[in-house]
N, C-alpha and C positions, 0 to 999 in steps of 0.2 A: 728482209722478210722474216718474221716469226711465225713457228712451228704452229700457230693456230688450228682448229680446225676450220674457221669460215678461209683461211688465209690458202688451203690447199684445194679449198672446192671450186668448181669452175662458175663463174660469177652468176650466169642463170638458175642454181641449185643456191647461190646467194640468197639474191632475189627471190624465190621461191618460196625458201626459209621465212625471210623477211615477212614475206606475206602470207604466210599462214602461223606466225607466232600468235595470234590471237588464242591458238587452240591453246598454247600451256598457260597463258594465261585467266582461260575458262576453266580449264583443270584448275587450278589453283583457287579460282575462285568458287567451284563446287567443293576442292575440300574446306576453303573456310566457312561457305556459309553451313554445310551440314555438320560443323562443328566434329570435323574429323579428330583434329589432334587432339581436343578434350578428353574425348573417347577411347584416345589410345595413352592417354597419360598414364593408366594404373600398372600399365605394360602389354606387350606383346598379344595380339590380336587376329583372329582370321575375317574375313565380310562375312562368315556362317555365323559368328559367333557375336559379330555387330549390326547385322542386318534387323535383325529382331528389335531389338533398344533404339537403332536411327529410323526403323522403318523405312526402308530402301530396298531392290532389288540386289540379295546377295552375288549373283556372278556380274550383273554392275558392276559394284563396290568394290569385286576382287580387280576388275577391269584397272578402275581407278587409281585403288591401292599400289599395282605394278607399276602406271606411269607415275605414280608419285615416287616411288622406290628410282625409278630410273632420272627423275629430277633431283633426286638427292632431298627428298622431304623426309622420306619411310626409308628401310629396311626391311630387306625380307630372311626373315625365319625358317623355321624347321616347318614342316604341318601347313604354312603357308599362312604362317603369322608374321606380321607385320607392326616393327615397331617405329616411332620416332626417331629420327637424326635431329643433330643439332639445330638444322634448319628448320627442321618439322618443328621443334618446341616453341620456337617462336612464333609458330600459327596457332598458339593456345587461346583461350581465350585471359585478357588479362596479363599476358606475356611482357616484357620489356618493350618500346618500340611501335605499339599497338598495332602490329603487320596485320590482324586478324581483321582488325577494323577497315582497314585502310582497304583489303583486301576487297571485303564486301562493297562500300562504297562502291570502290573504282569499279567494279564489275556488274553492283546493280543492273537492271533495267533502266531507268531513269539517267545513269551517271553515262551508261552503253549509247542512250539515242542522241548523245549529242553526236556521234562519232559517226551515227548517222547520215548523218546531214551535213561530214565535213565537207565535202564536195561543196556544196550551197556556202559553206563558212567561209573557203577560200574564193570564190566566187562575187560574194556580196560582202565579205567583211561583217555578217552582221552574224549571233551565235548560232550556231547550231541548234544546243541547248534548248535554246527559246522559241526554234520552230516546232522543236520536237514537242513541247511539255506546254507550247504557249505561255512559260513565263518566265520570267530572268530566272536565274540561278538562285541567287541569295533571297527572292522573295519562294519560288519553291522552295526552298527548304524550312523559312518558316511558316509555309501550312502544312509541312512535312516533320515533324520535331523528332521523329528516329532518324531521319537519316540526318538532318541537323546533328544531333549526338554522332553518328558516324563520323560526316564529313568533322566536327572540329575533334575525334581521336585520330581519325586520318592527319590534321595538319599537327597535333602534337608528335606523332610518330616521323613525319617526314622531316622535321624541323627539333627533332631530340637531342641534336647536340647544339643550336643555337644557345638555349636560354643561360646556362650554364657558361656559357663562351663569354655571351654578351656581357653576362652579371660582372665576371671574373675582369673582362677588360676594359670596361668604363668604370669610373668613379661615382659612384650613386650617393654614397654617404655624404653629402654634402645637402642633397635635397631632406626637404619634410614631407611633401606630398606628390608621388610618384602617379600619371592619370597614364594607366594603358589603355588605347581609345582602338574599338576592335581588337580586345584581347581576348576572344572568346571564353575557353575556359580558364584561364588564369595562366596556363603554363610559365608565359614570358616571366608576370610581376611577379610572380610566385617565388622564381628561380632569382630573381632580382632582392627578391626581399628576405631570401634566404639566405643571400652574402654577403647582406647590410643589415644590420642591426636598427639603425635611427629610423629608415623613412616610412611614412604610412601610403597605403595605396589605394588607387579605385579604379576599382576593374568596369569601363566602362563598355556596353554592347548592347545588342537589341534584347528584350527580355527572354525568349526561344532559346536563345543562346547560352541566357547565364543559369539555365536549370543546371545544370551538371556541376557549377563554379563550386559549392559548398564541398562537397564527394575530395575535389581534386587539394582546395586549400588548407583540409582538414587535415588529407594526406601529407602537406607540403609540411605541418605546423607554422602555416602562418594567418590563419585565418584571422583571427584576432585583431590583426593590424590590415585589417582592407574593408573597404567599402565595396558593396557590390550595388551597381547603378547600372537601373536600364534604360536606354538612348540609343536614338539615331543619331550617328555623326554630322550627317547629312542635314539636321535641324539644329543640332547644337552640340557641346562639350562639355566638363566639369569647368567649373571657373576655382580662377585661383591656384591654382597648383605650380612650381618651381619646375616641373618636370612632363613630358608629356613621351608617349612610345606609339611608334608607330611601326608593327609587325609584318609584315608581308600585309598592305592593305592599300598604298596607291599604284600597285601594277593590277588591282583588280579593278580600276575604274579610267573613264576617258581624261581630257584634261580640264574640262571643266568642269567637274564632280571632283578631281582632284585639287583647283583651285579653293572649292568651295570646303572642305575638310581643311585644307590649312589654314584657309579663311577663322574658320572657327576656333583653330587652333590658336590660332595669331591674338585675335581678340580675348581669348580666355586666358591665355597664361599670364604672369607676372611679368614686369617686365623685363628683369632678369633672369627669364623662365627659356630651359633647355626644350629643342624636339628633338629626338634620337629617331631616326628611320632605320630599319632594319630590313633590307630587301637581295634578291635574289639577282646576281649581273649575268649581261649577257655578255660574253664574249664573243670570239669568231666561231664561226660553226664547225669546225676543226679540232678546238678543244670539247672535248670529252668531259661535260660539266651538263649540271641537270638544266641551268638557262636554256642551254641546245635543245630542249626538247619545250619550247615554250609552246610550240602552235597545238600542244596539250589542252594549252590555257586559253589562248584565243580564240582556237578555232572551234572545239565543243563546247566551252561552256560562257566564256567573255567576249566573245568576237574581239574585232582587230583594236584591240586597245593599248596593248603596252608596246612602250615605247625601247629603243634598242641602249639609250644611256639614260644617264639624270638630267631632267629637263628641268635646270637651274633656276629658269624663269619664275619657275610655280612658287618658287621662294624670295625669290627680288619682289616681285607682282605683291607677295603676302607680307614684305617687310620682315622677311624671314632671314635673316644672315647664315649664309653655308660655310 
């Protein structure tokens, strides 16, 4: 038994806890979206002296300010100034990490009513999400294109040490033309093409998507060597390429929507053309890994779609060698 603190409380004060964690979560999400820590970047701050510039109710703000102080975001001061912790600075806007972004997202309105409706989700297997908003996921977002930019700095921030991992422990130098297919904003090729010198790339997505691509490639210095192409997977892929990635993108569909993606793929590369999948495993639900919390995914926004290993077939079926 470790000294924890859930570990000495009596299991119903557990349970309790459990169930109303929603609240620091709401906190957290009122200081990202009213752009708290921006505010407190220049330094040390009272709500008297921030209320005015956020337009907010000042004994609110001081409300806030303390639980954020007691979650380890803020510190509190002399005068009943409150500054940033190390934790706080990552809720900047533009930060490392994009926590601010991710913040918002996940706490939306929109992103909240799937969460809604999980009861119905585990019930019917079918999303949440889409009862709530009446429509898939990935199509609201593109008649949504802010929260589209949200949602893909959310997946660059959740997925911030992948690219850099990936690049470093496969062999890329060997391809000429690298097709990220659902690479949103570039992060994966980006990171790929900055640790290989030779190959060219094309960042393939729906066009909604690739508004932000220019911003991110420019930053990477690698714009120069990529193609920016917009498509549905779904109808088709780049043809031609030695190389294809696929990101976190067949646990977001059934099996026959995922057939059909590698379908494409199968046909379009060379024939000595690599596919790299990049995906998230589930273990047992014991281990303390972010797979364990997949019914995130399923049951607000994908319904019961992903599957609990590699379902090998989708690659024999597409002539795909594993």
């Amino acid at each position: 038994m470790t000294d924890s603190r859930l570990d000495v409380l009596p299991p119903h004060v557990q349970l309790i806890q459990m169930g109303r964690a929603h609240i620091v979560s709401r906190i957290v999400y009122a200081a990202a979206k009213l752009g708290l820590a921006d505010q407190l970047a220049p330094g040390p701050k009272s709500a008297a002296e921030l209320a005015g510039p956020m337009q907010v109710h000042a004994p609110s703000l001081h409300r806030l300010m303390r639980t954020l102080a007691n979650l380890g975001i803020l510190t509190e001061r002399m005068e009943q100034r409150f500054a940033l912790t190390g934790l706080g600075e990552a809720l900047k806007t533009g930060a490392t990490g994009s926590a601010r972004s991710a913040v918002i997202f996940s706490g939306s309105p929109s992103s909240q009513s799937g969460w809604d409706h999980v009861v119905y989700s585990i019930q019917t297997g079918k999303p949440g999400f889409d009862k709530a908003q009446g429509v898939a996921f990935f199509d609201y977002l593109m008649q949504h294109t802010d929260d589209a930019s949200l949602f893909s700095e959310t997946m660059v921030g959740l997925h911030s040490q992948e690219p850099t991992a990936v690049a470093e422990a496969y062999d890329f130098s060997a391809f000429k033309t690298i097709v990220d297919v659902g690479g949103a904003t570039g992060n994966m090729l980006a990171a790929v093409l900055a640790q290989h010198g030779g190959p060219r790339g094309i960042l393939f997505d729906r066009p909604h998507v690739l508004q932000d691509v220019p911003a991110l490639l420019d930053a990477k210095s690698v714009r120069e060597r990529v193609t920016i192409e917009p498509g549905d997977f779904f109808q088709r892929v780049p043809t031609g390429a030695d190389a294809y990635i696929l990101s976190h993108i067949i646990h977001d569909w059934n099996n026959d929507q995922c057939l059909t993606i590698l379908n494409h793929i199968r046909e379009a590369m060379n024939a000595a053309g690599r596919l790299l999948l990049i995906e998230m495993g589930c273990r047992l639900a014991t281990r303390r890994i972010r797979g364990k919390y997949s019914i995130s995914r399923c049951s607000s926004k994908w319904g019961d779609r992903s599957v609990p290993k590699p379902n090998t077939r989708h690659f024999s079926a597409r002539r795909v060698s594993v």
